[in-house]
C-alpha positions, -999 to +999 in steps of 0.1 A: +248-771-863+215-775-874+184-759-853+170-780-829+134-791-838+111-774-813+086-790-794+104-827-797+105-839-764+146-849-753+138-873-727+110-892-710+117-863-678+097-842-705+068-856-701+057-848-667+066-819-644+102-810-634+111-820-599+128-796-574+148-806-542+139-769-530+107-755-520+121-722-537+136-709-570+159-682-549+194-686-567+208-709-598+220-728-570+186-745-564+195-764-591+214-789-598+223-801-637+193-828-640+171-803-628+179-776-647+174-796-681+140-807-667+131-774-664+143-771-702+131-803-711+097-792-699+097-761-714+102-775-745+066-791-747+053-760-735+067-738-762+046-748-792+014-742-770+024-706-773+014-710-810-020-726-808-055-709-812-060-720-776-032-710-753-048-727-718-040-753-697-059-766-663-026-777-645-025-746-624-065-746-618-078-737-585-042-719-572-030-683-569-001-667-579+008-636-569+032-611-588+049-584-561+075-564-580+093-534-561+106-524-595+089-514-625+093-550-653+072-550-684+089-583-698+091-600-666+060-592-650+041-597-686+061-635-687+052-644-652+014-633-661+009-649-690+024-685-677+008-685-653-032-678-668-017-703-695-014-726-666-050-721-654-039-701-625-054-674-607-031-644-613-028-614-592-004-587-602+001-566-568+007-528-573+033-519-552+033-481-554-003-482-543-001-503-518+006-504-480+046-506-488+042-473-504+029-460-468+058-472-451+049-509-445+084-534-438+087-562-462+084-584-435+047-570-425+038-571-459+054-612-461+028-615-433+002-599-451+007-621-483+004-652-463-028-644-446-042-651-485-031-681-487-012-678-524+004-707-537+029-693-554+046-658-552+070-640-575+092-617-562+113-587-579+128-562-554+158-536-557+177-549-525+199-583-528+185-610-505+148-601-505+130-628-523+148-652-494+138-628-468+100-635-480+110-666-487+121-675-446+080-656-440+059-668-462+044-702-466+043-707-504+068-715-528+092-683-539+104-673-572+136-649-575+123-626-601+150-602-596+167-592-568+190-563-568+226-576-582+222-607-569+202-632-592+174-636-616+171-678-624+144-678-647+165-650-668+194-674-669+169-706-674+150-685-711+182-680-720+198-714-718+167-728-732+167-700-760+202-716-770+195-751-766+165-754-790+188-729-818+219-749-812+204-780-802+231-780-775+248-760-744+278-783-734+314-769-750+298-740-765+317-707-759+295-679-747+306-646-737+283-620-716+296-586-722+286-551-708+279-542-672+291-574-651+288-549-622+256-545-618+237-576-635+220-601-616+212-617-648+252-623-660+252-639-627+228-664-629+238-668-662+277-679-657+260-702-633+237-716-650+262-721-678+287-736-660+265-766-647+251-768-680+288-776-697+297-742-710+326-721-720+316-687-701+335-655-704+328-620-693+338-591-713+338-553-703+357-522-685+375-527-653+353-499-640+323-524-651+338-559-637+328-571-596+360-575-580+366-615-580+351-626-614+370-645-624+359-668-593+325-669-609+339-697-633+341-675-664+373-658-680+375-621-675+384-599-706+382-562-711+393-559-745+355-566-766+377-585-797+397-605-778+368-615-752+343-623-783+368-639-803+354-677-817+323-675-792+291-692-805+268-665-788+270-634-774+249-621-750+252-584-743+241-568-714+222-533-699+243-506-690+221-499-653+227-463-651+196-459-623+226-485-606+254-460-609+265-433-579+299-422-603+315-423-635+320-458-645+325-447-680+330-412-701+299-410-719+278-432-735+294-428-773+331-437-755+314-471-738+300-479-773+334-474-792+349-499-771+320-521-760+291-522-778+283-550-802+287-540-839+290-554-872+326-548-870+333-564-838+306-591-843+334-601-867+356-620-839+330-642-831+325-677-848+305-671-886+271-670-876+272-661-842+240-656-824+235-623-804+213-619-771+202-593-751+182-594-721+165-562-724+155-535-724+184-520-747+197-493-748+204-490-783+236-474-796+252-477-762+255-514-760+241-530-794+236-515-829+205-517-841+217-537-874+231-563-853+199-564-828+176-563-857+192-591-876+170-619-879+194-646-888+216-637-859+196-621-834+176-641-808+169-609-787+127-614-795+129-656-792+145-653-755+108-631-749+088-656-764+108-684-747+102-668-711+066-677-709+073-715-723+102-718-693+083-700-667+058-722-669+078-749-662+093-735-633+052-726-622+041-759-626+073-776-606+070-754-573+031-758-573+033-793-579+017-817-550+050-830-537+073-819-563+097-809-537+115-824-507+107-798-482+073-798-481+047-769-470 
């Protein structure tokens, strides 16, 4: 199929700011289907902005947006950053190792703490499931889930639908397998999610060891043989093996997990001719991705879903901070 032109607008809901029924991006689940391709259909008039001389917009003027991330991000924190000064917001990136949560401070104290300023809009990563809508329940600005343990990350899932979309031009009846560790990924969740509203084939592929308990309730197949689970899929999307996640052995050693389910050349193979490969990052190359299959520019869209982020991020930015764009109002 041919490549979607960028920047060509899909509907006349492109044109002005997606609308949320939520106050919060928390879960996938926010979302319903004509939301989420706002979101995409808005991203897509941010994305050639991204290639301009001058990258700034005065949507955002005037409000603050506060990054607090609990775990170290360079892509996500960078993404967040970056759409929002595109946006023309005031951007503070909290450190959290120097700051009061370092000296013992609760999340809820520091919730109250945040609110005192008065931000707009706060993005959240944190290593327990559940915290953004802890904050969330404190705080009176709009949340965003940037990551919270294995539970979701939205925006994750919303780059990457909208990195396949404007490649394939389309996300209904495509088949898409996620493969690596299910276990521990917040982002393969939000991603079957996201898939399924979106009208796609979803399967996840990897070790039993590797797979939650009760995937296949997810509304994806399950597979833990690599060929079989890639075999005819339009894109596959590998995943981070999390071992700063792990407390035992899921798997041998790194060389056994890559035998059997790293992405190669030679098991690339199964997929459909042409099958595009992502990766969420960072990777950890030779354990789940060869570098000659990462590194492939006609197949690879590992560095599009970065560039993608900012486009899509602003879009969610722009919807939560937007006068009225939501039902339950502040």
């Amino acid at each position: 199929m041919a490549q979607r032109p960028t920047g060509v607008k899909t509907s006349e809901a492109s044109a002005s700011p997606a609308r949320f029924r939520s106050k919060h991006l928390l879960a996938i689940g926010d979302l319903n289907r004509f939301e989420a391709e706002q979101l995409l259909d808005r991203a897509e008039t941010f994305e050639p902005l991204l290639e301009q001389k001058v990258k700034k917009l005065d949507t955002l003027r005037g409000r603050t947006l506060i990054n607090l991330f609990f775990e170290n991000s360079t892509r996500t924190q960078s993404s967040f950053e970056l759409a929002g000064k595109r946006m023309g917001a005031d951007v503070v990136n909290m450190s959290v190792k120097s700051s009061s949560v370092a000296k013992g401070e609760t999340l809820i104290d520091t919730a109250a703490t945040l609110n005192a300023m008065r931000p707009d809009l706060l993005v959240v990563r944190h290593g327990s499931s559940g915290a953004a809508a802890l904050l969330a329940r404190k705080v009176d600005c709009a949340v965003i889930n940037a990551g919270d343990g294995k539970h979701e990350h939205p925006t994750q899932a919303l780059l990457d639908a909208f990195t396949i979309r404007q490649r394939l031009g389309k996300i209904e009846g495509l088949n898409i397998a996620i493969c690596g560790d299910v276990l521990h990924s917040r982002v393969a969740r939000s991603n079957v999610a996201l898939l399924n509203i979106l009208g796609a084939n979803v399967r996840l592929v990897g070790p039993p060891t590797l797979m939650p308990t009760g995937a296949e309730r997810w509304g994806a197949t399950v597979h833990h043989d690599m060929r079989a689970g890639i075999k005819d899929a339009d894109v596959v999307m590998m995943l981070r093996v999390q071992r700063e996640r792990m407390d035992g052995g899921f798997f041998p050693s790194a060389r056994e997990f890559f035998w059997f389910y790293g992405l190669d050349e030679d098991k690339l193979k199964f997929a459909k001719p042409g099958a595009l490969v992502m990766h969420p990052g960072p990777m950890n190359r030779g354990v789940e991705i060869d570098s000659i299959v990462a590194d492939d520019p006609k197949i690879s869209l590992i560095e599009t879903q970065v560039r993608m982020g900012v486009a899509v991020r602003m879009a969610v930015l722009e919807a939560l901070a937007e006068p009225g764009s939501n039902q339950e109002t502040r």
